[in-house]
N, C-alpha and C positions, 0 to 999 in steps of 0.2 A: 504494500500500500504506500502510496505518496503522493502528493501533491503537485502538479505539472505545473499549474499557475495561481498565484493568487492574488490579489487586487484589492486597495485599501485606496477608500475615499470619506476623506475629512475625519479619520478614524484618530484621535488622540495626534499624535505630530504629524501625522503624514494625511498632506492635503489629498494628494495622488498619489499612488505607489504601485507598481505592479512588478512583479518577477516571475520569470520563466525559470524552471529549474529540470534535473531528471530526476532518477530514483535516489540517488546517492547522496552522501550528507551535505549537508548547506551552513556554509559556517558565518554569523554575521558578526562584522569588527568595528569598533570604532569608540569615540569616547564616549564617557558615562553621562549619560542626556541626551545622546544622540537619536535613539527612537528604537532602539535594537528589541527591547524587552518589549513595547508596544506590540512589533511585529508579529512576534511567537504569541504574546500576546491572543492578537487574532486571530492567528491556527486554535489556536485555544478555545475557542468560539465557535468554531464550526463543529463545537460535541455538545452536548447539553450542557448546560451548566449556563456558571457569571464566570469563567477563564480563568486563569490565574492569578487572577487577581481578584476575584470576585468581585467587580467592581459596578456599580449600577450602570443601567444602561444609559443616562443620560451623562454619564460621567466621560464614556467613551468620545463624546463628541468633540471634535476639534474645536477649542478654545483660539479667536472669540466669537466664530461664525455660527458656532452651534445651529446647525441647519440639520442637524441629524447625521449619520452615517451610513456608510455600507461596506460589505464586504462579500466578496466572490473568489469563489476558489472550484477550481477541477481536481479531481478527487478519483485518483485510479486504485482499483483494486482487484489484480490481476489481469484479466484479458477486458473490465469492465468498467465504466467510466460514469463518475456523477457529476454534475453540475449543482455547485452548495452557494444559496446567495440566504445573506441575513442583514438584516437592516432596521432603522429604528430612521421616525421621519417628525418627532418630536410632537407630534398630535395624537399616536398611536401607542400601543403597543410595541417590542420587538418583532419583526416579523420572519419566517424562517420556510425558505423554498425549496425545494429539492426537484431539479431537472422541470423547475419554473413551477413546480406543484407546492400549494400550501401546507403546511404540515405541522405538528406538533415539535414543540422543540426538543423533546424526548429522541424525534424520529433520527434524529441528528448520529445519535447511535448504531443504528442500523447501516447507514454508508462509512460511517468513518470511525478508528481507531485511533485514539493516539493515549499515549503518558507523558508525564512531564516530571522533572525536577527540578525545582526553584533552592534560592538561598533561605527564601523566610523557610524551607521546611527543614534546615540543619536543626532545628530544636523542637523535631517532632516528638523525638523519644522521653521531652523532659517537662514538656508541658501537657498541657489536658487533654482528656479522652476523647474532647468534641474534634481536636483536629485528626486526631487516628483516625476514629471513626470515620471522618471525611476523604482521610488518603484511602481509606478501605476501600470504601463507594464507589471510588474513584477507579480504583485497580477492580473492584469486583464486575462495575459496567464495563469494561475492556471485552470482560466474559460473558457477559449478559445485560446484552442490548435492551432487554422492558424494565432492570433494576431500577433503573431510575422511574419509573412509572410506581412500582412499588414503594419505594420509601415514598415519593410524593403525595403516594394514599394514603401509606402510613400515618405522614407529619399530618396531613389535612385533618383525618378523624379526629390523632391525640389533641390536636390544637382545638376542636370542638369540644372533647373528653375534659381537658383543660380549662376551658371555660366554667361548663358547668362545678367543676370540682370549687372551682374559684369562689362561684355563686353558692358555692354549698348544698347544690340540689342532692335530695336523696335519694326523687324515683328510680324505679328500676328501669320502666319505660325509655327515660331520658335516653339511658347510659348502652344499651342491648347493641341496638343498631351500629351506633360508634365500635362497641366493643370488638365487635363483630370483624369488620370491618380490619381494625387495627390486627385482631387476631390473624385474619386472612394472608395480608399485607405483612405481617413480622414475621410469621414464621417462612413466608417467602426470604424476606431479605435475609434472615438466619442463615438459611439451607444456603442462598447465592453466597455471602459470604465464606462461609466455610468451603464449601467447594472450590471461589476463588483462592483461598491459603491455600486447600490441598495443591492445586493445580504450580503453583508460582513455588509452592516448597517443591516439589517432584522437581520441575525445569530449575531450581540451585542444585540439588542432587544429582540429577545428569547432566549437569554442567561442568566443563574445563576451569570454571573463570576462576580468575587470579583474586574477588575480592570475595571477602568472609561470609560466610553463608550465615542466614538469621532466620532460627528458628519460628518460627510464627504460630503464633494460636489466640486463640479468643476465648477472651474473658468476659462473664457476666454478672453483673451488680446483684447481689441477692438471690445468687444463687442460679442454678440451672434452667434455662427456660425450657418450657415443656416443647415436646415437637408433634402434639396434639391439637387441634384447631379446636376443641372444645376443652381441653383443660386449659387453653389459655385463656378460654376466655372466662372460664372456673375462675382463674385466678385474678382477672383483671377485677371480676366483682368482687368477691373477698378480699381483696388490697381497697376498695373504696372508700372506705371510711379512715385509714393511712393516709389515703390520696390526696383527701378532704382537708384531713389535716395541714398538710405539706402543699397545699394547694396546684400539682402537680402530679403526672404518672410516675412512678416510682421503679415500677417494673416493664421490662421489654428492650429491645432490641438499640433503641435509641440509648441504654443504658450499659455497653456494650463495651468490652474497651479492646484492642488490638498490643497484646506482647509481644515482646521479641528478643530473643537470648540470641548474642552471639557464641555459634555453636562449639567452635575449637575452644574457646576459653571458657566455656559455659558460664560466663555472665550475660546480664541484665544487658540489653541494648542502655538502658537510663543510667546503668552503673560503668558504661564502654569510655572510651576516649573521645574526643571531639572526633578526630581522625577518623577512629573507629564507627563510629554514629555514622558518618557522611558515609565510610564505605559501603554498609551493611545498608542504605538506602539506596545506594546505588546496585548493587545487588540485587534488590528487590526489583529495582523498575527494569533493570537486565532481562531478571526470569519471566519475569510479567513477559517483556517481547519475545521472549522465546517462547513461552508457553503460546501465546498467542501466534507465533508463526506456527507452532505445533501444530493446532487445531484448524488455523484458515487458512494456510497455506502459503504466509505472509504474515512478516513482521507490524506492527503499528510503527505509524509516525511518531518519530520521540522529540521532546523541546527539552534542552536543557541551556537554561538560563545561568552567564557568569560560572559552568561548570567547572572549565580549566583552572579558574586563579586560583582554587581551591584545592587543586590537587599536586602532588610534588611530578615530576617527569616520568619516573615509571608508572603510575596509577594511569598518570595522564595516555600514556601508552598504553597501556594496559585497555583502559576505556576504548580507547578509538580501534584497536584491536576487533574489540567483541564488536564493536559497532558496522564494521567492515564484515565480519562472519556473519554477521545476521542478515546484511546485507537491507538495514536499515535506511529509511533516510530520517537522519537527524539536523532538526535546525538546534545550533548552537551558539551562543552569543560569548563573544568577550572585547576584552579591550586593546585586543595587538594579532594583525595576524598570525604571527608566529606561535602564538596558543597553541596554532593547530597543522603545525607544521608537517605532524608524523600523519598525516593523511594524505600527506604530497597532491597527487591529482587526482586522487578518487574523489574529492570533494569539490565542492562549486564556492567560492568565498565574495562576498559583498561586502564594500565600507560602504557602512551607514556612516551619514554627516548628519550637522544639523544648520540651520540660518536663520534666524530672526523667528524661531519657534516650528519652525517648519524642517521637516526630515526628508532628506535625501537618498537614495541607493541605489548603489554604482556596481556594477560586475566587475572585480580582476582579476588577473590571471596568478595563479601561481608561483612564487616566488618566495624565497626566507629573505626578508630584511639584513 
């Protein structure tokens, strides 16, 4: 899978931008402000979600036109080709097309794969269960395209559930339908989940790679959630008046947390080295592409943001190594061509600039400084 062209208008810096590229990685250079992070950015966008940045949609708009934006992109996977446009027109909603068809922005899943690795996520292992949780998601829709449809059910009901808890109601009536509902919808995301770790731990295990393997499993608040759609919802009503209290669900899937032991030393990812930590994430989002080329027959599109400065020369080798086996294409951002020097010409490289708020990008050719 990758991306042939993609096309940004009034999107964050770049008034106009467009690039042609092939399968192979895409490396973008230049200094810090220049537009580079936008970019990947808006690959970002073309899967469900708010990007990597989660940023709202009005936020994306080039500042100070704010006329709204768009973005287009061709979208190959395998012998088969999408056309992905999403846009936002400042009267509307976000809007999201597929081969000019309207669509839900769930559907975004179903043509396109990609992972990503940013710097805000160096301190996943040491902060809260809400952001694991989310890299889960994240990794689990890679493997199942309607995930996202599921938690969205999920969040919708508990946040009615929520309500009520809030107001204090005690009928039963109220609460049934909700229950229900969330019961359906959790133990969906359970099963995906789990299945996701099975699959991403298998693909470190059969993997050559140079960096530390991290064990994975899932954790649940209070214990074992059932994998009965009626005793969970047994149990959703017998926690009600807990709920009441706490004004809040207290139990389920949303309460979830993702571990991870780095396996040769059998410690804690939270208890690992900074070093360590970065590795054992990068690992993760490795197997993820392998596993995923495993299954479709083709890697996903990977974005890794400022990856290089972060890594010493053999890791950094190491990386573009596995990236070149997989025969991925990765956009990658840093601030010196020469980051990514050990790619020589398998890669496509761009300097991004910037001028009076406005982003530029230029193709050149290969060369070390």
């Amino acid at each position: 899978m990758h991306i042939s062209q993609l096309t940004l208008s009034h999107f964050r810096s770049h008034k106009y931008t467009q690039v042609q590229v092939e399968s192979g990685p895409v490396a973008l250079f230049g200094s810090n402000g220049a537009g580079k992070t936008n970019l990947i950015e808006a690959i970002s966008l073309l899967s469900p979600g708010k990007g990597i940045r989660k940023a709202n949609t009005a936020d994306l708009s080039k500042s100070p036109d704010n006329i709204g934006w768009k973005l287009n992109a061709e979208v190959v996977s395998g012998i088969s080709s999408n056309l992905i446009d999403t846009f936002w027109e400042t009267t509307s909603s976000r809007i999201v097309k597929i081969n000019d068809k309207v669509v839900k922005q769930n559907d975004l899943a179903k043509v396109f794969r990609v992972v990503w690795l940013l710097p805000s996520m160096d301190r996943l292992w040491l902060e809260g269960a809400d952001g694991r949780r989310k890299f889960l998601d994240r990794l689990t829709l890679s493997f199942f395209p309607k995930h996202a449809d599921c938690v969205l059910n999920y969040e919708k009901a508990m946040r009615e559930r929520n309500r009520l808890l809030k107001e204090k109601m005690t009928d039963d009536v109220w609460y049934k339908a909700l229950e229900r509902q969330m019961a359906q919808n959790g133990l969906l995301i359970q099963s995906n989940r789990i299945a996701a770790l099975k699959k991403i731990s298998s693909a470190q295990e059969n993997s050559t790679t140079t960096f530390p393997i991290a064990e994975l499993s899932l954790s649940k608040a209070n214990g074992d959630l059932t994998t009965d759609e009626d005793e969970f919802v047994q149990a959703l009503s017998e926690n009600r008046q807990l709920d009441i209290m706490a004004g809040r669900t207290l139990i389920g899937p949303h309460r979830s947390d993702m571990e991870a032991t780095y396996k040769e030393k059998g410690i804690s990812a939270k208890d690992s080295s900074t070093g360590e930590q970065k590795a054992m994430l990068i690992s993760i989002v490795l197997a993820n592409a392998r596993a995923l080329k495993l299954e479709l027959g083709y890697p996903p599109v990977i974005l890794l943001d400022e990856i290089s400065a972060h890594l010493d020369i053999d890791r950094r080798g190491a990386l573009y190594e596995e990236i070149n086996a997989l025969g991925a294409q990765a956009w990658m951002t840093g601030t010196d061509k020469n980051l990514f020097a050990e790619f020589g010409c398998k890669a496509k490289y761009f300097h991004v600039s910037e001028s009076s708020g406005i982003s530029d990008i230029k193709e050149v050719d290969f060369s070390v400084d």
